[in-house]
TORKOL-4160 file (C-alpha; in steps of 0.2 Angstrom, whole numbers, padded with zeros to 4 digits, m for minus):
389
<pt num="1" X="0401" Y="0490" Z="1353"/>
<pt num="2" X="0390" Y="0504" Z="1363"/>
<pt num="3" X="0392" Y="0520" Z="1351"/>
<pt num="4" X="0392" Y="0531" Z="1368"/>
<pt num="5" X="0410" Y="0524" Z="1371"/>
<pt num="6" X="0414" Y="0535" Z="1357"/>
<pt num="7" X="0404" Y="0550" Z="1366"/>
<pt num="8" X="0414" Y="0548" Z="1382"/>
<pt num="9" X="0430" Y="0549" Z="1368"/>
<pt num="10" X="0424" Y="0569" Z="1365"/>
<pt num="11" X="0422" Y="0571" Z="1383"/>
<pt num="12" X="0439" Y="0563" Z="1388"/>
<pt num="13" X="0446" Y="0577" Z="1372"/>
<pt num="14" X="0436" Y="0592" Z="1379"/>
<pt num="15" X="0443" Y="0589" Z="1397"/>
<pt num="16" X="0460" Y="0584" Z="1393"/>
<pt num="17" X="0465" Y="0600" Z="1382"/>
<pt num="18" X="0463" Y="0612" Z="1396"/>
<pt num="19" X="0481" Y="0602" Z="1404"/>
<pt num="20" X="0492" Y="0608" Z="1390"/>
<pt num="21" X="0485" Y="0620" Z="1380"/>
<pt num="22" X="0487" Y="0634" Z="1390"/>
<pt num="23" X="0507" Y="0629" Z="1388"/>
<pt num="24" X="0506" Y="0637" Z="1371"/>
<pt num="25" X="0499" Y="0654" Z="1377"/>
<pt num="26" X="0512" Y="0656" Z="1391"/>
<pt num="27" X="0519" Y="0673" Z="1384"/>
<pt num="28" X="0503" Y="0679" Z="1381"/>
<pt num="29" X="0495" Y="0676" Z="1398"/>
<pt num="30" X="0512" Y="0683" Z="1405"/>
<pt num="31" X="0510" Y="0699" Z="1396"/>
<pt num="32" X="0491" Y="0702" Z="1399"/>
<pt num="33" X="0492" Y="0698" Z="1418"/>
<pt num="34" X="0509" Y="0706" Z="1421"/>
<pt num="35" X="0520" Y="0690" Z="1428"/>
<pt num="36" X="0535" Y="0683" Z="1422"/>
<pt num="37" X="0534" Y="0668" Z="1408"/>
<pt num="38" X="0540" Y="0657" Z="1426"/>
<pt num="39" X="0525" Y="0661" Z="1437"/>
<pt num="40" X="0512" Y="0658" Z="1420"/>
<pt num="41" X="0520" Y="0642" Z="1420"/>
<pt num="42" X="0514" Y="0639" Z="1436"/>
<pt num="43" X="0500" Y="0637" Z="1428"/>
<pt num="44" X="0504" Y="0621" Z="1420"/>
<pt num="45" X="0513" Y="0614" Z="1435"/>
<pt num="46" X="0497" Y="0615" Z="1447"/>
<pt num="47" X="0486" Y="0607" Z="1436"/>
<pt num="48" X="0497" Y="0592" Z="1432"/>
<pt num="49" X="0501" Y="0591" Z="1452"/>
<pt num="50" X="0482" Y="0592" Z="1457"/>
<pt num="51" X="0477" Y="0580" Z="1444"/>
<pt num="52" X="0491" Y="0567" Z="1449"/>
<pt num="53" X="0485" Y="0568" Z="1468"/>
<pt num="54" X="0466" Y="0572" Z="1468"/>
<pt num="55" X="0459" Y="0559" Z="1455"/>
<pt num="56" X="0459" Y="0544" Z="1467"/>
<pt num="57" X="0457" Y="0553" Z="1481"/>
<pt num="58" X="0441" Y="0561" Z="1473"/>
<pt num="59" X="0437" Y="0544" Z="1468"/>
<pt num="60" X="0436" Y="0536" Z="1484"/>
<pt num="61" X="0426" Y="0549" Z="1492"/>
<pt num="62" X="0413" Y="0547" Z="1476"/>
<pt num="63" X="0413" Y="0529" Z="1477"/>
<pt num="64" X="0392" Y="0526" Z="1482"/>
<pt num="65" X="0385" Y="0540" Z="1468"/>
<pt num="66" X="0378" Y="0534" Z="1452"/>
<pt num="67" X="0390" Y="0540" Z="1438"/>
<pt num="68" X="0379" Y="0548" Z="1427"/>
<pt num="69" X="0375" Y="0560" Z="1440"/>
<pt num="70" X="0393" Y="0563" Z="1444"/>
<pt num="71" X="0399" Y="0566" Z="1430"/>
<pt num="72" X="0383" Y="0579" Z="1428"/>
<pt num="73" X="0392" Y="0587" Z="1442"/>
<pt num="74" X="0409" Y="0587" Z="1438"/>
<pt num="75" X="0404" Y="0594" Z="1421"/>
<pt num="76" X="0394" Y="0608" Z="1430"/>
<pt num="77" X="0409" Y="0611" Z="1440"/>
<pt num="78" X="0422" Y="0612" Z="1428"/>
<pt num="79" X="0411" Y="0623" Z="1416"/>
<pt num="80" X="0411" Y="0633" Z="1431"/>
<pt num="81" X="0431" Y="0633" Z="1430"/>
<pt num="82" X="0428" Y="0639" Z="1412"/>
<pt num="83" X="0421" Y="0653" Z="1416"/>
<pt num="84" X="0430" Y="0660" Z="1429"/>
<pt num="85" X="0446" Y="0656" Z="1416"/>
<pt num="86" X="0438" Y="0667" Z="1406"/>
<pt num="87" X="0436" Y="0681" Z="1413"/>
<pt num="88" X="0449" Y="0680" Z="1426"/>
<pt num="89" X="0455" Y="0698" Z="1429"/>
<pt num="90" X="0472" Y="0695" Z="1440"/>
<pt num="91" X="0483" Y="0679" Z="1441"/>
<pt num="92" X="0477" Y="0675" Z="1457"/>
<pt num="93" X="0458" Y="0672" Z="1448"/>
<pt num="94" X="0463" Y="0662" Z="1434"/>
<pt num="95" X="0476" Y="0651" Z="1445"/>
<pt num="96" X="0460" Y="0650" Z="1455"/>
<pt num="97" X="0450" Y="0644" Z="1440"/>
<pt num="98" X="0464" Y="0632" Z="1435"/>
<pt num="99" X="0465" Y="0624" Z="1453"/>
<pt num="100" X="0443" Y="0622" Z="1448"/>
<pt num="101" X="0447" Y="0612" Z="1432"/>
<pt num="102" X="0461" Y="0602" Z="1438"/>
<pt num="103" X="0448" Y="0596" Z="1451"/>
<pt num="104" X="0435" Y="0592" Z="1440"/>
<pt num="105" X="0445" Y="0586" Z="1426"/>
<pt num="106" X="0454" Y="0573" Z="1438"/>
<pt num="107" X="0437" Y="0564" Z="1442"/>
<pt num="108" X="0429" Y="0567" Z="1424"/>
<pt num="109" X="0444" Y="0558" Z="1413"/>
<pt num="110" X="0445" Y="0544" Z="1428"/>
<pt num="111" X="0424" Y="0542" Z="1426"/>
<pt num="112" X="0426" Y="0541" Z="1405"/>
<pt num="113" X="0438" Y="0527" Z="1408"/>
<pt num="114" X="0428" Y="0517" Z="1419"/>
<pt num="115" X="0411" Y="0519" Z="1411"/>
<pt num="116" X="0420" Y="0513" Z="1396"/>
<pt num="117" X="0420" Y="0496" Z="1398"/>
<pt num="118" X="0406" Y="0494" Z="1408"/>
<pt num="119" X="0397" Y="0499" Z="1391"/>
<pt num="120" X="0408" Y="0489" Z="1381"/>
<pt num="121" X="0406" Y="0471" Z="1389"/>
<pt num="122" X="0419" Y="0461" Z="1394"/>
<pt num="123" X="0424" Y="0459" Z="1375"/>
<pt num="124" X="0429" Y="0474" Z="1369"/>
<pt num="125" X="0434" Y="0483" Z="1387"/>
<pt num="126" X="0451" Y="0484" Z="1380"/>
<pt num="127" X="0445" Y="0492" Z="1365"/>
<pt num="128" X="0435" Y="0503" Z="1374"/>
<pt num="129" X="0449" Y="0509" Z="1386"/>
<pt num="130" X="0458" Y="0513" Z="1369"/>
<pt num="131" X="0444" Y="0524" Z="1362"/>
<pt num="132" X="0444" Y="0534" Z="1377"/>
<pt num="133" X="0463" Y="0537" Z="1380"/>
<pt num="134" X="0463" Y="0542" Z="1360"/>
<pt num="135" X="0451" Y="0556" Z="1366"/>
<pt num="136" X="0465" Y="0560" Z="1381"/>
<pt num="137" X="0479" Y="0559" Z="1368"/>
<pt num="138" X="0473" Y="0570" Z="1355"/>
<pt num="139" X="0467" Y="0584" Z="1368"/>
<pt num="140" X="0483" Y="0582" Z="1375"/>
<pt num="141" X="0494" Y="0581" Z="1357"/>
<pt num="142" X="0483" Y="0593" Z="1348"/>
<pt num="143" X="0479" Y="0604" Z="1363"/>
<pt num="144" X="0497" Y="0615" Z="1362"/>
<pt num="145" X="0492" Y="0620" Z="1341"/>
<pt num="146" X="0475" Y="0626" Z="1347"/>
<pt num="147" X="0478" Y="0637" Z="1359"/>
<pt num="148" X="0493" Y="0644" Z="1348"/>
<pt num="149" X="0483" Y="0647" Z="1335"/>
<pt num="150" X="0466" Y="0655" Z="1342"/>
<pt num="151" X="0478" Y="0662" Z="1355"/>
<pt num="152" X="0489" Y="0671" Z="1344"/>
<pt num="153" X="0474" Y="0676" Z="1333"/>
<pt num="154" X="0459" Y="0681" Z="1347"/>
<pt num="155" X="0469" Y="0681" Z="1364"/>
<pt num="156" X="0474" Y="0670" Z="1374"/>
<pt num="157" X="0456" Y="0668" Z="1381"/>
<pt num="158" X="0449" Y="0663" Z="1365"/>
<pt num="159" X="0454" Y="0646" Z="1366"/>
<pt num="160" X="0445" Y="0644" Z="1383"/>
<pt num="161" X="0428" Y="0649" Z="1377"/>
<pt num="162" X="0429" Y="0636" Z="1365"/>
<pt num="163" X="0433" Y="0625" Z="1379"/>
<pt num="164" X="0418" Y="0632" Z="1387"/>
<pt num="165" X="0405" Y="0628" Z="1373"/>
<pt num="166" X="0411" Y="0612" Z="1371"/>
<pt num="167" X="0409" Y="0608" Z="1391"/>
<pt num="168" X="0391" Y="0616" Z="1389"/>
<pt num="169" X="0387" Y="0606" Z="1371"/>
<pt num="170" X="0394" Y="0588" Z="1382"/>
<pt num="171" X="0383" Y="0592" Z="1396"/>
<pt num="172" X="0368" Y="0592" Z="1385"/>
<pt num="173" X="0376" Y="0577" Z="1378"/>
<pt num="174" X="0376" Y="0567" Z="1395"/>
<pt num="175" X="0359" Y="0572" Z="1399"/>
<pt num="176" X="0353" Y="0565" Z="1383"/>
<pt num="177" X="0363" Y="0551" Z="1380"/>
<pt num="178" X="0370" Y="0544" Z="1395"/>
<pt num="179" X="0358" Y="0531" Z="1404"/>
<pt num="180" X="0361" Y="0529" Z="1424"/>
<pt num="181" X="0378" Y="0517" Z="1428"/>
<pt num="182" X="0376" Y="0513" Z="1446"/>
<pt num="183" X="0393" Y="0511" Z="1455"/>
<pt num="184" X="0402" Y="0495" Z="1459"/>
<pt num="185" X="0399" Y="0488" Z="1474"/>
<pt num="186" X="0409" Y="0498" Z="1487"/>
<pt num="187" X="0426" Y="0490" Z="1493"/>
<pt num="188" X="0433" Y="0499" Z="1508"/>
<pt num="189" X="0448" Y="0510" Z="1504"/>
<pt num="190" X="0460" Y="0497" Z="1516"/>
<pt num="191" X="0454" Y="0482" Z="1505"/>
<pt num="192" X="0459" Y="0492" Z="1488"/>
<pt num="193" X="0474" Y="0497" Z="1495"/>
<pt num="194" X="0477" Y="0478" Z="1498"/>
<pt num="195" X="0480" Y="0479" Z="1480"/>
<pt num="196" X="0494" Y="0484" Z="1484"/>
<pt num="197" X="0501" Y="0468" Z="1490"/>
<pt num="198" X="0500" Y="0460" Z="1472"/>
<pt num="199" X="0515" Y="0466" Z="1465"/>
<pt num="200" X="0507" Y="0465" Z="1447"/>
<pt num="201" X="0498" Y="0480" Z="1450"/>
<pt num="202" X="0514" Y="0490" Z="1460"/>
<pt num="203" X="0525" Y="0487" Z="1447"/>
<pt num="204" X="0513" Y="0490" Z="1433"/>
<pt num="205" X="0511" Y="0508" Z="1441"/>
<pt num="206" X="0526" Y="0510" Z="1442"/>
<pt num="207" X="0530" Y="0506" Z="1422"/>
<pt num="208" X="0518" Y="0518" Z="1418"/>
<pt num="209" X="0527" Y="0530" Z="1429"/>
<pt num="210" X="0545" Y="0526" Z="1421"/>
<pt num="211" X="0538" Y="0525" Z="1401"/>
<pt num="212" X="0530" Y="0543" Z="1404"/>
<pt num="213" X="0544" Y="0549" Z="1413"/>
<pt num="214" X="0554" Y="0546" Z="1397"/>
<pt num="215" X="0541" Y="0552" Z="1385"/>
<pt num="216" X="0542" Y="0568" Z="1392"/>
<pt num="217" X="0561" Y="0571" Z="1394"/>
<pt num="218" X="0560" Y="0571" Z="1375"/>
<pt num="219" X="0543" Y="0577" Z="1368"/>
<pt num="220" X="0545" Y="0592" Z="1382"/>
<pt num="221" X="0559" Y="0599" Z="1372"/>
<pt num="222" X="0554" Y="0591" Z="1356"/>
<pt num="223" X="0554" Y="0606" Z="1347"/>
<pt num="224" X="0571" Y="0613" Z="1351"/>
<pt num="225" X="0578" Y="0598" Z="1347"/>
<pt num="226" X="0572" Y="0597" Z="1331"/>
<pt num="227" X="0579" Y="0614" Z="1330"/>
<pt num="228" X="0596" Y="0609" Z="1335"/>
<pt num="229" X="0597" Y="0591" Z="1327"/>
<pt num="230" X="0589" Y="0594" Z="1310"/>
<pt num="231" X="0589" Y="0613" Z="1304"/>
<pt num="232" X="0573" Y="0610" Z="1298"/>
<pt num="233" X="0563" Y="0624" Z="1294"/>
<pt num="234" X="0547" Y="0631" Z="1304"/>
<pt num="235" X="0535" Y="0622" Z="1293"/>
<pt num="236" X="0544" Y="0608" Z="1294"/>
<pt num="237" X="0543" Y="0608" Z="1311"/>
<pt num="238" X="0525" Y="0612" Z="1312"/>
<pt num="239" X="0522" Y="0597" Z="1299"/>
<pt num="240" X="0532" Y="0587" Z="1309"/>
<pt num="241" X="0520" Y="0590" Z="1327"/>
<pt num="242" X="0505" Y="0587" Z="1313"/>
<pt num="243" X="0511" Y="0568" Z="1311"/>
<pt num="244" X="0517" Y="0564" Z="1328"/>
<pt num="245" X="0499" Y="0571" Z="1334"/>
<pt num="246" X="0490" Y="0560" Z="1322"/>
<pt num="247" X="0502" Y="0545" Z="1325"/>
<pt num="248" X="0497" Y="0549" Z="1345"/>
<pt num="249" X="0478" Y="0548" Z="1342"/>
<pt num="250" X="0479" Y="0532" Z="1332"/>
<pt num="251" X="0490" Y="0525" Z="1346"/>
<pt num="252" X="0476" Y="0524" Z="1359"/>
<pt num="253" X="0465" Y="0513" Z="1348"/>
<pt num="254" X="0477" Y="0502" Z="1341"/>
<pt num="255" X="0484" Y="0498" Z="1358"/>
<pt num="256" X="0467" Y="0495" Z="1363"/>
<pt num="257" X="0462" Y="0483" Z="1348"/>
<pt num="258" X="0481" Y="0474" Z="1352"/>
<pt num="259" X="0476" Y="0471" Z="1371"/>
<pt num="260" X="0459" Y="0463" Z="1364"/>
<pt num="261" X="0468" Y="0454" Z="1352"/>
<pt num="262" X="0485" Y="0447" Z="1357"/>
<pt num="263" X="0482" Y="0450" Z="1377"/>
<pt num="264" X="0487" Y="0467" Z="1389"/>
<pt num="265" X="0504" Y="0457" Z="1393"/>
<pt num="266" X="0510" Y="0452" Z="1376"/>
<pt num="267" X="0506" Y="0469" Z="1370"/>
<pt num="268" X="0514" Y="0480" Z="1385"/>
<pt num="269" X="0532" Y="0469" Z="1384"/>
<pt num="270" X="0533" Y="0471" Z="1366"/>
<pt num="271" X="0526" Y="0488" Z="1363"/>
<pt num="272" X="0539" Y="0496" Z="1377"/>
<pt num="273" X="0554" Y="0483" Z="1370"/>
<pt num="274" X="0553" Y="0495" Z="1353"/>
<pt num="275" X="0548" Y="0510" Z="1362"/>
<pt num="276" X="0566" Y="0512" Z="1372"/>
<pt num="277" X="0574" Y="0505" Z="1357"/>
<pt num="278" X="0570" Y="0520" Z="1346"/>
<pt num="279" X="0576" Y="0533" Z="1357"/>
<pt num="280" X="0593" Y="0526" Z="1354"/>
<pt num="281" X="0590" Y="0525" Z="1336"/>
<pt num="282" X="0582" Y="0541" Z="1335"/>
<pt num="283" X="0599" Y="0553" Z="1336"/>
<pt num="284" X="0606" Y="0541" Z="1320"/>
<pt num="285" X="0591" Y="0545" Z="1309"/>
<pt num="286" X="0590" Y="0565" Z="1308"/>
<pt num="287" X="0601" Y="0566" Z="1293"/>
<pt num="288" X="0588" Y="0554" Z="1284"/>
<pt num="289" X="0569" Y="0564" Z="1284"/>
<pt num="290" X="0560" Y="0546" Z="1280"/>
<pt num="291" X="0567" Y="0536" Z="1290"/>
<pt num="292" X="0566" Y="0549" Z="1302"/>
<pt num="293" X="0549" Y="0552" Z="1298"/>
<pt num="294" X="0545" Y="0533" Z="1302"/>
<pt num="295" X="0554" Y="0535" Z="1319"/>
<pt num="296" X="0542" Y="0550" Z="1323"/>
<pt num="297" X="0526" Y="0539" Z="1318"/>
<pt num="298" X="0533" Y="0525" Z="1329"/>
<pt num="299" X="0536" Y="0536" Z="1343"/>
<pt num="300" X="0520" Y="0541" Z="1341"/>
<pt num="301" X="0509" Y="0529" Z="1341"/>
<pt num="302" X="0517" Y="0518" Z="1356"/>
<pt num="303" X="0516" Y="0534" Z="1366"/>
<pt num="304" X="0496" Y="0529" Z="1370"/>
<pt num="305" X="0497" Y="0514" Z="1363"/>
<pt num="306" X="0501" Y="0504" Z="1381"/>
<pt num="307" X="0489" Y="0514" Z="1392"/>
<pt num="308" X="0475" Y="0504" Z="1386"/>
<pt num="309" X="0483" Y="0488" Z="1387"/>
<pt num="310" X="0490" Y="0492" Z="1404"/>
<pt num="311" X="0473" Y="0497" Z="1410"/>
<pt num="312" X="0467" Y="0481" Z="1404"/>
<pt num="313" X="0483" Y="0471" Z="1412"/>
<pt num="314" X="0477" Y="0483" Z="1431"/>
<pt num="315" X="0457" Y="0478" Z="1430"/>
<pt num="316" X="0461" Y="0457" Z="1425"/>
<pt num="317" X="0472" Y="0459" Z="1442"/>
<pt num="318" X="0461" Y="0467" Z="1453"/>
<pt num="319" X="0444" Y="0468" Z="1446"/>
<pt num="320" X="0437" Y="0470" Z="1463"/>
<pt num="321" X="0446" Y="0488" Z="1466"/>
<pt num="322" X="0448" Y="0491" Z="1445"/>
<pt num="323" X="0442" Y="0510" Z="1449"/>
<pt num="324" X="0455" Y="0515" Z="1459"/>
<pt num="325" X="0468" Y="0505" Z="1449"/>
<pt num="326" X="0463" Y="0515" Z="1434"/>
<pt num="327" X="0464" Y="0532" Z="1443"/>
<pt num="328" X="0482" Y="0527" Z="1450"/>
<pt num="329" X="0486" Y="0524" Z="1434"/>
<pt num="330" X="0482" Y="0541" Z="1427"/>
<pt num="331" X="0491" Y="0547" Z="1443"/>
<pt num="332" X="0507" Y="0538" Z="1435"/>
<pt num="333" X="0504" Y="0544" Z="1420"/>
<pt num="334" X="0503" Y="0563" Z="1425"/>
<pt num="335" X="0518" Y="0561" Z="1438"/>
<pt num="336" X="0527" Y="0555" Z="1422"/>
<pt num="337" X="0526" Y="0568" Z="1413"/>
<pt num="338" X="0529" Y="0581" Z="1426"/>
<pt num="339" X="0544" Y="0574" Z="1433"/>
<pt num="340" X="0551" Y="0570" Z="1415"/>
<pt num="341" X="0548" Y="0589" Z="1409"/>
<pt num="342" X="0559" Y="0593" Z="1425"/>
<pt num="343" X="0571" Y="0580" Z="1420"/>
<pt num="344" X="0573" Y="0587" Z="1404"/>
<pt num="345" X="0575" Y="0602" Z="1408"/>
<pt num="346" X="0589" Y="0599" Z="1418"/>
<pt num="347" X="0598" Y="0588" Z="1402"/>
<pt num="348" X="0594" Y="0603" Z="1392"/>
<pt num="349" X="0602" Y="0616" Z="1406"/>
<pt num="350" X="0618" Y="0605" Z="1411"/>
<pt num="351" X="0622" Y="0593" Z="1397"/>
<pt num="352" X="0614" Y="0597" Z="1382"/>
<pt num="353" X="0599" Y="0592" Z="1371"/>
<pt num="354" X="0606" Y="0580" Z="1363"/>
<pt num="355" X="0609" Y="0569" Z="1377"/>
<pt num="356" X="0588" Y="0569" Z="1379"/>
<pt num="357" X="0582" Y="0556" Z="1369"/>
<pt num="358" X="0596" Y="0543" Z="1377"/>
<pt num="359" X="0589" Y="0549" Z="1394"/>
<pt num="360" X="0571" Y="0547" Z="1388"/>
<pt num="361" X="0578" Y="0529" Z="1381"/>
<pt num="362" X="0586" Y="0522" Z="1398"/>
<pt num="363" X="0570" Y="0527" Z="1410"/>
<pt num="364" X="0559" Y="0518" Z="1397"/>
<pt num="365" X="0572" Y="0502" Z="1396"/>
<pt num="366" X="0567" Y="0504" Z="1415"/>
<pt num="367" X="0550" Y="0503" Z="1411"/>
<pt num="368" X="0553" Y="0489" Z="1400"/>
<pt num="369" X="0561" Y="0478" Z="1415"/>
<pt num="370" X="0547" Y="0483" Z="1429"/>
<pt num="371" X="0533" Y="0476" Z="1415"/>
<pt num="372" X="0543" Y="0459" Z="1413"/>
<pt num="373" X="0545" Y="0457" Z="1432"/>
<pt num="374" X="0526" Y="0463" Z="1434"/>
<pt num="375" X="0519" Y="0450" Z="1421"/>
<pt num="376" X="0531" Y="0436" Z="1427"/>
<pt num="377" X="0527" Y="0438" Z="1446"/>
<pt num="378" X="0514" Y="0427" Z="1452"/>
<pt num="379" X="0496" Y="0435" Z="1457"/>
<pt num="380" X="0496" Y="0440" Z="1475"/>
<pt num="381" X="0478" Y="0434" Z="1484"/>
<pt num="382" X="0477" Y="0442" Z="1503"/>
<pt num="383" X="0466" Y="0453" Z="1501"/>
<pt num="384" X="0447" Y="0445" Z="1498"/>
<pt num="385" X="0432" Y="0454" Z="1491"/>
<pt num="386" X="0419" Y="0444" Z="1497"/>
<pt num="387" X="0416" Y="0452" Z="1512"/>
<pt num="388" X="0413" Y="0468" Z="1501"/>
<pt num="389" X="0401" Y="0458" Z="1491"/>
């Protein structure tokens, strides 16, 4: 397999921490720039909403440039966004710069994933998909320790000027590494939103809404509850994240290597069957640290494990409109997890914490049903692609 797969992996890492890392710098940003916590927070909802909505946009209105030039561009741009992160003097300037890399970052994770297995080969696409979203899943995981960390020692700007040198060390890497991929023959956007018709694909967007959805509800408030439930200590607690976060980045490669190996539908029904099952397991367990130690890695590991096997299931079932697919799918997956941190949140305000994981079970038992239903319905074929051909 192409060893710049694994390259497009430390881009996908790079791009992805700048979502979530900032969520552990809140207080700091808040005091710096004189806003509430609430408004800093604001921070983190932008970014999500604008990635959601602008990557398939973006995409679409990209569709005829060669991808190593675009994601030259993109990378420039969001370095850009760095900067003005950086040095933002106001709120107002540093929302700005977040709006900047939200942009840029949209069309950059969507660009890793679909160069991927265009590198890989037909063979190993799963594979390759799995590599990149362990890059995502690690940024995103390990992003919230890192800015804590360099934030709490440096400032809260510290962690964004290694963001920064890392965007300027992978721009070097592209123009060194990266060959020219010329774009898939373009489709017009009415003939991809055909796609559409094939309820494969609506309902395979719409599980990775609902098992994201529940994934949030609960690793949102994770810590508290951990709090609450366990009276674990703050190493504990710390050690805890450490294992979840290593479970996460395994998950994307082992859901990748499973799609290759036992096929994207096998692996998606099963995979989500035990992941709504160990939510309602998981309140049982928190008197009993191995076993709830195994429900941790479990929870884990299927957390990224289906993305790659459902953009796997997404490109088999419309292959001539993969692209768009794939950036939907990321759309999902961000909606998810804003709309399940707002969920949560309302559990956590109205009920209590405990309820959480029961929520985050039932949304991803719904996720479970929309996957059988999507597998088992027969492949829509109105739209055609030869005309694009």
């Amino acid at each position: 397999m192409d060893k710049r797969i694994y390259f497009l992996m430390v881009i996908a890492f790079v791009i992805g921490m700048v979502e979530l890392i900032i969520s552990g710098i809140l207080d700091l940003i808040a005091e710096d720039l004189n806003v509430s916590i609430g408004q800093a927070g604001l921070l983190i909802t932008v970014f999500a909403l604008i990635f959601a909505v602008a990557s398939p946009i973006l995409l679409v209105m990209t569709a005829k440039i060669e991808r190593k030039r675009l994601m030259l561009a993109c990378l420039y741009i969001f370095f850009v966004g760095c900067i003005v992160t950086v040095f933002a003097p106001t709120f107002s300037i540093l929302f700005i710069g977040r709006i900047i890399l939200a942009l840029s970052g949209a069309l950059l994770i969507i660009l890793c994933l679909v160069m991927a297995p265009s590198l890989a080969g037909e063979q190993y696409k799963g594979r390759a998909i799995g590599i990149v979203s362990m890059g995502v899943s690690a940024s995103l995981v390990l992003g919230v320790p890192i800015g804590l960390i360099m934030g709490n020692s440096f400032g809260w700007r510290a962690p964004f000027v290694l963001i920064t040198v890392l965007t300027g060390l992978s721009i070097v890497g592209v123009h060194l590494l990266m060959g020219r991929i010329e774009p898939k023959p373009q489709i017009p956007l009415r003939q991809q939103l055909a796609a559409f018709k094939n309820h494969k694909i609506t309902l395979g967007l719409t599980t990775t809404f609902l098992y994201m959805t529940g994934h949030s509800i609960m690793y949102s408030y994770f810590k508290p509850y951990l709090e609450v439930t366990t009276g674990l200590n703050a190493n504990w607690v710390s050690a805890i994240y450490l294992i979840f976060g290593f479970a996460a980045v395994c998950g994307g490669g082992i859901g990748g290597i499973l799609a290759d190996s036992f096929g994207s539908r096998k692996t998606m029904v099963i995979a989500l069957a035990v992941f709504s099952a160990i939510f309602f397991v998981f309140p049982k367990t928190t008197d009993i640290l191995p076993v709830f130690l195994i429900i941790i890695i479990i929870w884990g590991i299927l957390s990224w494990a289906i993305s790659p096997a459902m953009q796997s299931y997404l490109i088999e079932n419309a292959p001539e409109s993969s692209e768009i697919q794939q950036s939907l799918n990321n759309s999902s997956l961000h909606l998810g997890i804003a709309v399940g941190s707002v969920i949560g949140a309302g559990i956590v305000d109205t009920l209590s914490i405990t309820v959480n994981p029961y929520a985050a079970g039932i949304f991803i038992f719904f996720s479970f049903i929309t996957v059988v239903l999507s597998v088992s319905s027969k492949k829509k074929t109105s739209y055609k692609t030869k005309s694009a051909i």
